[in-house]
C-alpha positions as CSV (number, residue, x, y, z in Angstrom):
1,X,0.0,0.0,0.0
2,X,3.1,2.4,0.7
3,X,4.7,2.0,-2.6
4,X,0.9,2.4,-4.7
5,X,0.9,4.0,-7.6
6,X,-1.6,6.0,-9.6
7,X,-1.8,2.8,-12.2
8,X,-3.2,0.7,-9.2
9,X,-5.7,3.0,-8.3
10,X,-7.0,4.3,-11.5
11,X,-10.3,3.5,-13.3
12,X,-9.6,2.9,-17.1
13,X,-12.9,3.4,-18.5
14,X,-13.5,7.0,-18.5
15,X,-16.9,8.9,-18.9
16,X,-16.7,12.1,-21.4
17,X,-18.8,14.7,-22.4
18,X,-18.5,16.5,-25.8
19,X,-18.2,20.2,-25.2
20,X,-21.1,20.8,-27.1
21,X,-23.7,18.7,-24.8
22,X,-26.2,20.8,-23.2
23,X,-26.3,21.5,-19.6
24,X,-29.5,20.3,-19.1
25,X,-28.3,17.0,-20.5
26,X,-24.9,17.0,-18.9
27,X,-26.8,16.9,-15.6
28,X,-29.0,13.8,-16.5
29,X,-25.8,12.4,-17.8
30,X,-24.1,12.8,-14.7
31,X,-27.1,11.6,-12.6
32,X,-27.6,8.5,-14.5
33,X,-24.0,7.6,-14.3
34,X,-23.7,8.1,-10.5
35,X,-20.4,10.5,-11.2
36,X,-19.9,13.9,-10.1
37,X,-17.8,15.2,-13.2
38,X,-16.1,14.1,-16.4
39,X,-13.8,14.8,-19.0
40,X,-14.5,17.3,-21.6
41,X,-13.8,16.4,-25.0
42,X,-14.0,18.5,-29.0
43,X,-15.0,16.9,-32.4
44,X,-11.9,15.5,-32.6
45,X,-12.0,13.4,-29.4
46,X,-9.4,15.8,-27.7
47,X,-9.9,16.1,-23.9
48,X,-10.0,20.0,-23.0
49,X,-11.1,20.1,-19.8
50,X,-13.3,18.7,-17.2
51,X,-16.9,19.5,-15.8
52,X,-18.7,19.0,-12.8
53,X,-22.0,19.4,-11.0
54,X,-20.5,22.3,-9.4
55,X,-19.9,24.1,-12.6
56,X,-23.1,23.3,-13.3
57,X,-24.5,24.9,-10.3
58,X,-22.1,28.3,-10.9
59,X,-23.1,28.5,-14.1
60,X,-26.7,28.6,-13.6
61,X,-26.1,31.1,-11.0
62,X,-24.1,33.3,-13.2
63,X,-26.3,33.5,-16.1
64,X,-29.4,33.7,-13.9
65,X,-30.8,30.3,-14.9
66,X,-30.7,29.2,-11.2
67,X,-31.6,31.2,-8.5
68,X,-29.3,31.3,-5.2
69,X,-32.1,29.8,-3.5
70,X,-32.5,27.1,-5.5
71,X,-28.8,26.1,-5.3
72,X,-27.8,27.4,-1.6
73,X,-29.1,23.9,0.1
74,X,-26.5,21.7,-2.1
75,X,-23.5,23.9,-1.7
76,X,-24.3,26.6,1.2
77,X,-23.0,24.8,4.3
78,X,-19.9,22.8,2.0
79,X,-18.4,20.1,2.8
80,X,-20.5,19.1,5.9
81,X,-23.3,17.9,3.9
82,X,-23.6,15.5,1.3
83,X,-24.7,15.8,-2.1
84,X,-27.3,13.5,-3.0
85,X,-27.5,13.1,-6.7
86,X,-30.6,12.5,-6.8
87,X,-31.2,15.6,-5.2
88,X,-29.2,17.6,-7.9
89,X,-32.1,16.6,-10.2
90,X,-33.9,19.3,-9.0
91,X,-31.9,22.4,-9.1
92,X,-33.8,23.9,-12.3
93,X,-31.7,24.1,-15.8
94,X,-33.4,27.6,-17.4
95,X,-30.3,28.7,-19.2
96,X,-31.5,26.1,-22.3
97,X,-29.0,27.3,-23.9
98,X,-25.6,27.1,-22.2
99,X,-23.3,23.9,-23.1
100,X,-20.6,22.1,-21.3
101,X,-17.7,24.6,-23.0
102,X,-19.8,27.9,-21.4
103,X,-19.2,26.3,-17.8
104,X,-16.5,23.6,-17.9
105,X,-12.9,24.1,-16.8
106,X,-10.7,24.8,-19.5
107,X,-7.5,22.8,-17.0
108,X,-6.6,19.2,-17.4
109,X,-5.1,17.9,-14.4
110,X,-3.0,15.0,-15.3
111,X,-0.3,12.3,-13.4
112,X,1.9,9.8,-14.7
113,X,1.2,6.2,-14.7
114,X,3.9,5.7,-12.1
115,X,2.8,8.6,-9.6
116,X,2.6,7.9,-5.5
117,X,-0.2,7.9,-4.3
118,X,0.6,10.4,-1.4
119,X,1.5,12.2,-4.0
120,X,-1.6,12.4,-5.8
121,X,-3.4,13.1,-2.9
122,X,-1.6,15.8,-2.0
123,X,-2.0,16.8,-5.4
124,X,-6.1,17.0,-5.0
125,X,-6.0,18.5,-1.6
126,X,-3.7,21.1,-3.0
127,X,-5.4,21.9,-6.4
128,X,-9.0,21.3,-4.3
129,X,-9.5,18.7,-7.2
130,X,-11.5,15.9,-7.1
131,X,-10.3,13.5,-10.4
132,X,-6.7,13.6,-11.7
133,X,-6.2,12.2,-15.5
134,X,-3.3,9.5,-15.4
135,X,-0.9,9.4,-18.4
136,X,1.7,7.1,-20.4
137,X,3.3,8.9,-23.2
138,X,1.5,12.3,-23.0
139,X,-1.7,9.8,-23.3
140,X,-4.7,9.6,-20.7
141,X,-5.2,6.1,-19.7
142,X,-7.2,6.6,-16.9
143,X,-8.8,8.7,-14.1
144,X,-8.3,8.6,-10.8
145,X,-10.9,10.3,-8.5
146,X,-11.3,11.4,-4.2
147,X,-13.7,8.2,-4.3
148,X,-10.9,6.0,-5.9
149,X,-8.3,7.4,-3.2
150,X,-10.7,6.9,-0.2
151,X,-12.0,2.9,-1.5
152,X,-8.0,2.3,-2.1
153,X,-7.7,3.3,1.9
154,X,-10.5,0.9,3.2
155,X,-8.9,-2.3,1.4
């Protein structure tokens, strides 16, 4: 367990959004998949950055889609409560016309294969990320999330 590695950790099959998906249907995407985030990719299939419900959230807010009041109970006390998923299903989606590149985050966060896994830890609690893309040869071949960290610690 001392000498893990972000290739022992990782999950290899990754969920990606197109940056042209709607909001509306990132959210149900997200939902339905039990994640909190995912990759952003362009036509070509590049990754370009990553989305999350959060985003989703502060990009409602910002273009007056959401009111404060309708997001305030998921992320107003922060990390003390939960998110339920489920729950997120009902923050309302006005904005019909904002897509995943209006609110994503333009930064790929990325670690080698062969990275500790104190290291990527430290990494997340640094960056306050919560999914790190792991590499071999400038290539992303997998992700490794909080969740993924936290089950590796239980086994």
């Amino acid at each position: 367990m001392e000498n893990a590695t972000a290739k022992e950790v990782m999950q290899t099959e990754i969920e990606t959004v197109p940056d042209v998906m709607p909001v509306r249907d990132l959210a149900a995407f997200l939902v339905d998949r039990e994640i909190s985030g995912a990759p952003v990719t362009d036509r070509e299939g590049r990754l370009i950055g990553v989305v999350s419900l959060t985003d989703i959230a502060e990009g409602e807010a910002e273009t007056g889609g959401a009111t404060e009041a309708a997001i305030s109970p998921y992320f107003a006390t922060g990390w003390e409560r939960r998110l339920n998923l489920d729950d997120f299903k009902e923050v309302p989606l006005e904005n019909r016309d904002l897509l995943v590149r209006d609110i994503m985050t333009p930064t790929l966060y990325t670690v080698p294969e062969d990275t500790p896994v104190s290291r990527i830890a430290r990494t997340m609690v640094t960056g306050r990320v919560h999914r790190l893309l792991v590499t071999r040869n400038e290539r992303v071949i997998g992700i490794v999330t909080s969740l993924d960290l936290l089950k590796f610690l239980c086994e």
